[in-house]
C-alpha positions as CSV (number, residue, x, y, z in Angstrom):
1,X,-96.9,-46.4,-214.8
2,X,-96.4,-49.8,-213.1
3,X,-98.9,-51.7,-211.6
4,X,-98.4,-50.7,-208.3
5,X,-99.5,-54.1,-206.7
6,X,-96.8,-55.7,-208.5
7,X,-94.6,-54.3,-205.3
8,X,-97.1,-54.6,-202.6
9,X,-98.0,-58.1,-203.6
10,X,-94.4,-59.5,-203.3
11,X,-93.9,-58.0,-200.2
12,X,-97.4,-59.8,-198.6
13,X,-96.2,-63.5,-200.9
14,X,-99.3,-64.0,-202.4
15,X,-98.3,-63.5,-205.8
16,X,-97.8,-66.9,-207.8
17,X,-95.1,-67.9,-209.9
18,X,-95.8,-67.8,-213.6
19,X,-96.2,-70.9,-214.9
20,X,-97.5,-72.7,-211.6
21,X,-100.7,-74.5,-211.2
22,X,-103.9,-72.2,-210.3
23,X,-105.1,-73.9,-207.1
24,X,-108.2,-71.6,-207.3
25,X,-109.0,-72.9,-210.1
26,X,-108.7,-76.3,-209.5
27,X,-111.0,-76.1,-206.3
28,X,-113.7,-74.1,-208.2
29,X,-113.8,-77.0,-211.2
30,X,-114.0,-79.6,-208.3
31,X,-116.8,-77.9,-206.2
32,X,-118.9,-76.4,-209.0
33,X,-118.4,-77.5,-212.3
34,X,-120.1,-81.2,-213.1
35,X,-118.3,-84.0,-215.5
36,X,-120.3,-82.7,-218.3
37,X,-119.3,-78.9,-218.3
38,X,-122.0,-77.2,-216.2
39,X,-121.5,-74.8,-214.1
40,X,-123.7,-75.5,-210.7
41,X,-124.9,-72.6,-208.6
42,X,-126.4,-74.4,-205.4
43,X,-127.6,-71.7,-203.7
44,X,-131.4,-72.8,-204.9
45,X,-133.3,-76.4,-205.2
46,X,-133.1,-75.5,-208.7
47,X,-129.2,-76.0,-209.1
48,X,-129.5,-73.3,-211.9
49,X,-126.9,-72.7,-214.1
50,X,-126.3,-69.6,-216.0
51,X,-125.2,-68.3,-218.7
52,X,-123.1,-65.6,-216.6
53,X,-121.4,-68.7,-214.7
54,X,-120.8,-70.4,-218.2
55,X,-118.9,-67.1,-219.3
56,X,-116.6,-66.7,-216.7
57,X,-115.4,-70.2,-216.2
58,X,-114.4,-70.3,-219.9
59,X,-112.4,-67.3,-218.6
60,X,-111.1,-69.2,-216.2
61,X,-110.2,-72.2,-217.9
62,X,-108.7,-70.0,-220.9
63,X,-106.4,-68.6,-218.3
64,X,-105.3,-72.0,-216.7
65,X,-104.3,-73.2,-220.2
66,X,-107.5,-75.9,-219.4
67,X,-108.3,-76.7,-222.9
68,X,-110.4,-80.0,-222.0
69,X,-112.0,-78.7,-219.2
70,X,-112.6,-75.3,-221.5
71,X,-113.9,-77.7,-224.4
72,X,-116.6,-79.5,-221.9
73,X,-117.8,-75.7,-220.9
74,X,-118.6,-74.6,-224.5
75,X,-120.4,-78.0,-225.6
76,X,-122.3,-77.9,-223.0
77,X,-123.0,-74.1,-223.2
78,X,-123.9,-74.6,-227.2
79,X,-125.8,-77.8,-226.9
80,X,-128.2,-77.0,-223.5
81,X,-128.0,-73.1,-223.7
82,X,-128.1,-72.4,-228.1
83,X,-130.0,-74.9,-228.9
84,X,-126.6,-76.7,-230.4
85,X,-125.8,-73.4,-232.4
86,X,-124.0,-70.6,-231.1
87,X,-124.1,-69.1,-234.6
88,X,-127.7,-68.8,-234.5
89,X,-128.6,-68.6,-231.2
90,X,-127.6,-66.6,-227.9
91,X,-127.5,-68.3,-224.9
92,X,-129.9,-69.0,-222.7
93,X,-129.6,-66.7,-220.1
94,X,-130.8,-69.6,-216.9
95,X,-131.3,-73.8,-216.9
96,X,-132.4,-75.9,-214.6
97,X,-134.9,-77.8,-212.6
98,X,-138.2,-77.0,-212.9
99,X,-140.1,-78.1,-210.2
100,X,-143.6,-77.7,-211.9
101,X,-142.5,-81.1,-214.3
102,X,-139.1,-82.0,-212.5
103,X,-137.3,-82.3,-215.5
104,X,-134.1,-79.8,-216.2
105,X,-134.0,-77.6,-218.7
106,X,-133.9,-73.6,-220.1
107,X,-135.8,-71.4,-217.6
108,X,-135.4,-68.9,-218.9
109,X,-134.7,-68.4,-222.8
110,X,-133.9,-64.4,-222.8
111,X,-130.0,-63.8,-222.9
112,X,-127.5,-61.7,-220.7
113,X,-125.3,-59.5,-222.4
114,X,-122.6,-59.1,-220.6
115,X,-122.6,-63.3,-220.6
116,X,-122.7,-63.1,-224.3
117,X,-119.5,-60.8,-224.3
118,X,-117.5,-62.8,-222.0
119,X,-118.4,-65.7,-223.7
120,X,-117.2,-64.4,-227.1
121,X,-114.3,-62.4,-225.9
122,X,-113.0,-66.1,-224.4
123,X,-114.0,-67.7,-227.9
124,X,-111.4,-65.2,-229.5
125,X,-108.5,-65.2,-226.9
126,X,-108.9,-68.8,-227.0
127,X,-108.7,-69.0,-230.6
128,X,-105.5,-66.2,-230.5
129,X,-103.7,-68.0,-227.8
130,X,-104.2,-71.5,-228.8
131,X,-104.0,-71.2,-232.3
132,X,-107.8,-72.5,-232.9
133,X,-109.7,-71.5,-235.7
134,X,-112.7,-72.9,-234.7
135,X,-112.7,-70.5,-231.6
136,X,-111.9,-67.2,-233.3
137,X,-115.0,-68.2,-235.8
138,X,-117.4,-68.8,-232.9
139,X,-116.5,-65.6,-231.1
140,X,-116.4,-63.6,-234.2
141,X,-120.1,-65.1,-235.2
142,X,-120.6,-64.6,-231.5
143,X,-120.0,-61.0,-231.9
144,X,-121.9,-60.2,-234.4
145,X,-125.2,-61.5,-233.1
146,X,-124.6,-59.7,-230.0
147,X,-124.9,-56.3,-232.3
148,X,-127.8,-57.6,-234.2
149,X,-129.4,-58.6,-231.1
150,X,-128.5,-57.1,-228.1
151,X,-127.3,-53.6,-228.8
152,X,-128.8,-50.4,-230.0
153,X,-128.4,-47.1,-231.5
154,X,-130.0,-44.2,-229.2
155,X,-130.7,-41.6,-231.1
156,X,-128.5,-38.3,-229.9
157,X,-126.5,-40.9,-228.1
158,X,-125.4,-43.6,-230.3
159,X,-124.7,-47.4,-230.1
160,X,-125.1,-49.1,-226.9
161,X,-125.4,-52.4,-225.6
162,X,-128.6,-53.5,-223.5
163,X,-129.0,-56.2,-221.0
164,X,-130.7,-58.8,-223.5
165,X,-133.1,-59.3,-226.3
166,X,-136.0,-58.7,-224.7
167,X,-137.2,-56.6,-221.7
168,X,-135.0,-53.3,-221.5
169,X,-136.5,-51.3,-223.9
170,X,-138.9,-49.6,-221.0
171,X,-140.6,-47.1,-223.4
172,X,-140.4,-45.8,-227.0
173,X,-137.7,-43.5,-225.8
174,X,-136.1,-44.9,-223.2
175,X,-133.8,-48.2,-221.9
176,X,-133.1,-49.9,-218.9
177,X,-129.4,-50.5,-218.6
178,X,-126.9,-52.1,-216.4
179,X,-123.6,-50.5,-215.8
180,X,-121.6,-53.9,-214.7
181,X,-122.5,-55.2,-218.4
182,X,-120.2,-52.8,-219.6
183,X,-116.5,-54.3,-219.4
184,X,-114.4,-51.6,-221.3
185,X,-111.6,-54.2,-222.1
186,X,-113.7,-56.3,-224.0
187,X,-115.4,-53.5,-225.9
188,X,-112.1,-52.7,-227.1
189,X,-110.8,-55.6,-228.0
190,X,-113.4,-56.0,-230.4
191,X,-113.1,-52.5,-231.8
192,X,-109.4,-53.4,-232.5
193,X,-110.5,-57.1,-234.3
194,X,-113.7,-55.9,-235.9
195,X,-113.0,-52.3,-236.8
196,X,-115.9,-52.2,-239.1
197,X,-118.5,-53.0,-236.7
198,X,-119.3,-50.1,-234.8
199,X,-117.7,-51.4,-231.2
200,X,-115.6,-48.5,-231.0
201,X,-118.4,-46.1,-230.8
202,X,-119.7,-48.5,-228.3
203,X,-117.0,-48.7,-226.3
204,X,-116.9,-44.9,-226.1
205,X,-120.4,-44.5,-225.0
206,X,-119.8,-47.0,-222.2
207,X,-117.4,-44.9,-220.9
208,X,-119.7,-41.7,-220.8
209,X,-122.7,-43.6,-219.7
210,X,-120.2,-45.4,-217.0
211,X,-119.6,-41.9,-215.3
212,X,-123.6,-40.1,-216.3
213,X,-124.9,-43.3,-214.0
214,X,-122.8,-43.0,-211.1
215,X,-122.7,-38.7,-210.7
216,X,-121.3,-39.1,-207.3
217,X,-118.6,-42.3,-208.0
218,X,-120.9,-44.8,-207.1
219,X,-122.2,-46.9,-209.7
220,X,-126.1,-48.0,-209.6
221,X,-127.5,-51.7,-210.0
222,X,-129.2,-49.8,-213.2
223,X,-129.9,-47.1,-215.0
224,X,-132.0,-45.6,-217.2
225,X,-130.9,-44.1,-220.9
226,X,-133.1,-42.0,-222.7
227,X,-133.4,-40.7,-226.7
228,X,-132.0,-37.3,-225.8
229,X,-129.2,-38.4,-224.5
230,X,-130.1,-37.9,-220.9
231,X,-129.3,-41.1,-218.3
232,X,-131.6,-41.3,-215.1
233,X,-131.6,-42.9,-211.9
234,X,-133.7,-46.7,-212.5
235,X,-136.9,-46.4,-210.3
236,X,-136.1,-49.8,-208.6
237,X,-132.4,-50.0,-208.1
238,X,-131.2,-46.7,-209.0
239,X,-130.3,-45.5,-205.7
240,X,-128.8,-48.7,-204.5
241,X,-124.9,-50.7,-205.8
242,X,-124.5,-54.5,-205.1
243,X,-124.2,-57.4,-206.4
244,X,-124.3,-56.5,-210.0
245,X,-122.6,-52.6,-209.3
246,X,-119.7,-54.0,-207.7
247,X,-118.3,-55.6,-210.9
248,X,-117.5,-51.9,-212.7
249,X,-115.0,-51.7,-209.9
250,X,-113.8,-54.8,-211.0
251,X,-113.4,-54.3,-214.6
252,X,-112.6,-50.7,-213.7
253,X,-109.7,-51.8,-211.2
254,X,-108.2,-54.4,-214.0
255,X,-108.1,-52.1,-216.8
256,X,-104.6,-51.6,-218.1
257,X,-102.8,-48.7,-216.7
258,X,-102.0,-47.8,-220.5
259,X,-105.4,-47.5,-221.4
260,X,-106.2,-44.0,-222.1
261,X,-109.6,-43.7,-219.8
262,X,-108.3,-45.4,-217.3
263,X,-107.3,-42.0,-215.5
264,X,-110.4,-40.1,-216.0
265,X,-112.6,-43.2,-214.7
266,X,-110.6,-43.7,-211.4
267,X,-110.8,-40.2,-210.8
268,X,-114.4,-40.1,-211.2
269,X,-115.2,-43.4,-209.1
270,X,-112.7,-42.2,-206.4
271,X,-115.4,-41.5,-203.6
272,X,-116.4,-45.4,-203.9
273,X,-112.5,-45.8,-203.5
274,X,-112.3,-43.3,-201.0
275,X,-115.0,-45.4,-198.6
276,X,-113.8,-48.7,-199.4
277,X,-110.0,-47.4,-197.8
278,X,-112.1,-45.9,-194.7
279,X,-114.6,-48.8,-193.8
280,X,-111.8,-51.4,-194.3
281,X,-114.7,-53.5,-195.8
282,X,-117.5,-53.4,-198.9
283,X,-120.8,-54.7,-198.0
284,X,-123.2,-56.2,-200.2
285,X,-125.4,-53.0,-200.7
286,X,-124.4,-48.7,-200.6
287,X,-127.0,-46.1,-201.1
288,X,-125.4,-44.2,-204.1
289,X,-126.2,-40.9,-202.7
290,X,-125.6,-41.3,-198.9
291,X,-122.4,-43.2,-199.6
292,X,-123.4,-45.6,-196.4
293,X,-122.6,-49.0,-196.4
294,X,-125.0,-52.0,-195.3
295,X,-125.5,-55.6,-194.9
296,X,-123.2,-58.4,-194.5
297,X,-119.6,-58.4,-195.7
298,X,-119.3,-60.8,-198.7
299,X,-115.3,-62.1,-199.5
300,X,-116.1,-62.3,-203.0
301,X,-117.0,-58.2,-203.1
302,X,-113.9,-57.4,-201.0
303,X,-111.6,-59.6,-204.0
304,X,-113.8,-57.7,-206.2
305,X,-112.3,-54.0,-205.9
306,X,-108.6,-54.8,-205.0
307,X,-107.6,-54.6,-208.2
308,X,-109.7,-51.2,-208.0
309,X,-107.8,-50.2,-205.3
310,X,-104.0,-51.8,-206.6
311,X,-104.8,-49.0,-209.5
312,X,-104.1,-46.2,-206.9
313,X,-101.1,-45.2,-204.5
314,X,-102.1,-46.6,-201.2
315,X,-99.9,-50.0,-200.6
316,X,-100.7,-50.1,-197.0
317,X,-104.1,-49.8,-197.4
318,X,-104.3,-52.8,-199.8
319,X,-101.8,-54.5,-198.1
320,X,-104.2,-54.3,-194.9
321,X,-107.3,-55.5,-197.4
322,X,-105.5,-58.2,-199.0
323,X,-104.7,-59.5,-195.1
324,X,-108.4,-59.2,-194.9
325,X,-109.3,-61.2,-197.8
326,X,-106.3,-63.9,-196.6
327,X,-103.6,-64.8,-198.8
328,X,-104.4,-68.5,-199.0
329,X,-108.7,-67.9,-199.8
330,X,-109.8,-70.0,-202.4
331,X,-113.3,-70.4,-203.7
332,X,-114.9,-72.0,-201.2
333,X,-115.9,-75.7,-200.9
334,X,-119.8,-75.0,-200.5
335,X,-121.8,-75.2,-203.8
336,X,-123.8,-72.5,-202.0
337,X,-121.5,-69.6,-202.5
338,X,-120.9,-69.6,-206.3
339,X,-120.8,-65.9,-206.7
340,X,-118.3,-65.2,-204.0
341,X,-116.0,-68.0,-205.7
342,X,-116.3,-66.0,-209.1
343,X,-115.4,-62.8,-207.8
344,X,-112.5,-64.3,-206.0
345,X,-111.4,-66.2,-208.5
346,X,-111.6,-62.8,-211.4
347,X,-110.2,-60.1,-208.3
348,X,-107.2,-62.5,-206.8
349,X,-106.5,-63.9,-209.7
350,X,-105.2,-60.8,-211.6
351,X,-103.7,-59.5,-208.4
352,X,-101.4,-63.1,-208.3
353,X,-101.0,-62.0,-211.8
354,X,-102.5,-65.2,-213.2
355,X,-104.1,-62.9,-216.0
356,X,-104.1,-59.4,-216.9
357,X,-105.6,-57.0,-220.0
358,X,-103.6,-54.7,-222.4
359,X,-104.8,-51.4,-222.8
360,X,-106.6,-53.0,-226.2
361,X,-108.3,-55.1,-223.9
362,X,-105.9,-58.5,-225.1
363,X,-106.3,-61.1,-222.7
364,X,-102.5,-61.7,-221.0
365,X,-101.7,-64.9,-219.6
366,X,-98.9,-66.3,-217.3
367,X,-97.6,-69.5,-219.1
């Protein structure tokens, strides 16, 4: 099956030539990213930077062919986030000001998973694609310590990865878990590299707990997992999707159209699909079981599930969106609105085809 925005996207000029400068990119480094390889969120007097931001510009940079700009990111990452060691340490999961001693620093030492896996799964592609050694050791080391440290075996469930190292374990028997930490293509990719480790079963369980956490299509913030197997709604943000939820459609909409649970997963988050088509918009928050819509109507979530909705035979519909969205938005030139940037950057950049995954989760590139 094609990728059916291939056609629609030509036909609306927003898709980039291979090989041609990623302007989105380039506004994103200017507005957010300092001289030393931090990325700046300026939405609080703390300037944090996080771990989560660190991850996907390394992404991005990967994908622009940036290999200064991705060199600053990962010294910086490893010598303020690691404690100059990413073979010993996860990141810090937030730095920055703190404005009890007004010096800048970790704020917060726990890690963030899904951080952790971006971060190595650019380490490898970066060490595949540029022929660096160093890279591919980093992300494999990477790897590793995110089993020994950040994932779990549930009994009558098997291995699954949790949020961090500490916290989400919320009784002897039970785990707090986030669906959006759960990017399928990376799971796979390092089932394929490290087929002794045990991220195939991983990756397998993420698909199952993808679909037991969202029983109607629409995914929670979080979810609960328990030792028989059973996965519950969270008792603070099970009812609700936002700002972490609407990254599974994300991840969900980019997956290749080879991959073999592709099918079974759109068919299952189809109701989300089916709301996004007939609002024209997505909020920042839906109740999970009413399927209604509130809040304000971030860009960023909107770039976030057209690749979702690219993965299914509606062209107008995503035609209409993409008008929506506007075929010259960039990341915008406020350091307030890092998050919408991110999104925009991850969900218009694989519809302009800058980047796309192979149904073993292989990072593809347009060079």
């Amino acid at each position: 099956m094609k990728i059916l925005s291939i056609v629609v996207l030509t036909v609306i000029s927003i898709c980039a030539q291979a090989g041609e400068p990623w302007k989105d990119w380039e506004q994103f480094k200017a507005v957010y990213i300092s001289p030393e390889g931090r990325v700046v969120d300026g939405s609080s007097p703390q300037m944090v930077t996080t771990s989560e931001g660190q991850s996907y510009a390394l992404l991005f940079a990967l994908i622009a062919n940036d290999k200064e700009t991705f060199e600053l990111l990962l010294h910086w990452t490893e010598a303020n986030l690691a404690a100059n060691d990413l073979t010993a340490n996860l990141p810090a999961w937030q730095w920055g000001l703190n404005t009890e001693t007004r010096q800048y620093g970790v704020l917060d030492n726990n890690s963030a998973s899904d951080s952790d896996l971006w971060i190595a799964y650019a380490l490898v592609e970066a060490g595949r694609l540029w022929g660096d050694y160093r890279y591919q050791s980093l992300g494999y080391f990477m790897a590793m310590r995110i089993l020994s440290e950040e994932a779990v075996q549930v009994p009558h469930y098997g291995w699954m990865i949790v949020p961090g190292l500490k916290g989400f374990q919320i009784t002897e028997h039970s785990w707090r878990l986030n669906p959006s930490y759960l990017p399928v293509q990376i799971l796979k990719r390092f089932a394929g590299i490290y087929p002794s480790m045990p991220w195939q079963e991983i990756a397998q369980n993420s698909v199952k707990f993808l679909k037991q956490s969202a029983p109607q299509g629409f995914s929670p913030e979080w979810a609960v997992l328990d030792d028989n197997g059973h996965v519950s709604p969270d008792a603070n943000d099970g009812k609700v999707g936002g700002y972490n939820a609407i990254r599974v459609y994300l991840w969900l909409g980019m997956l290749s159209h080879d991959d073999q649970d592709k099918p079974g997963l759109m068919a299952h988050f189809e109701p989300m699909l089916r709301v996004v088509e007939t609002d024209g918009y997505v909020a920042e928050q839906y109740d999970t079981k009413t399927k209604m819509q509130t809040g304000y109507k971030p860009l960023g979530f909107l770039a976030a599930v057209l690749p979702f909705l690219a993965s299914v035979d509606n062209p107008s519909r995503l035609t209409e969106l993409v008008k929506t969205l506007g075929t010259d938005r960039a990341p915008s030139n406020k350091p307030d609105h890092y998050y919408d940037s991110v999104l925009i950057l991850l969900g218009k950049g694989w519809l302009d085809q800058k980047y796309s995954f192979n149904k073993d989760g292989m990072l593809e590139v347009a060079r």
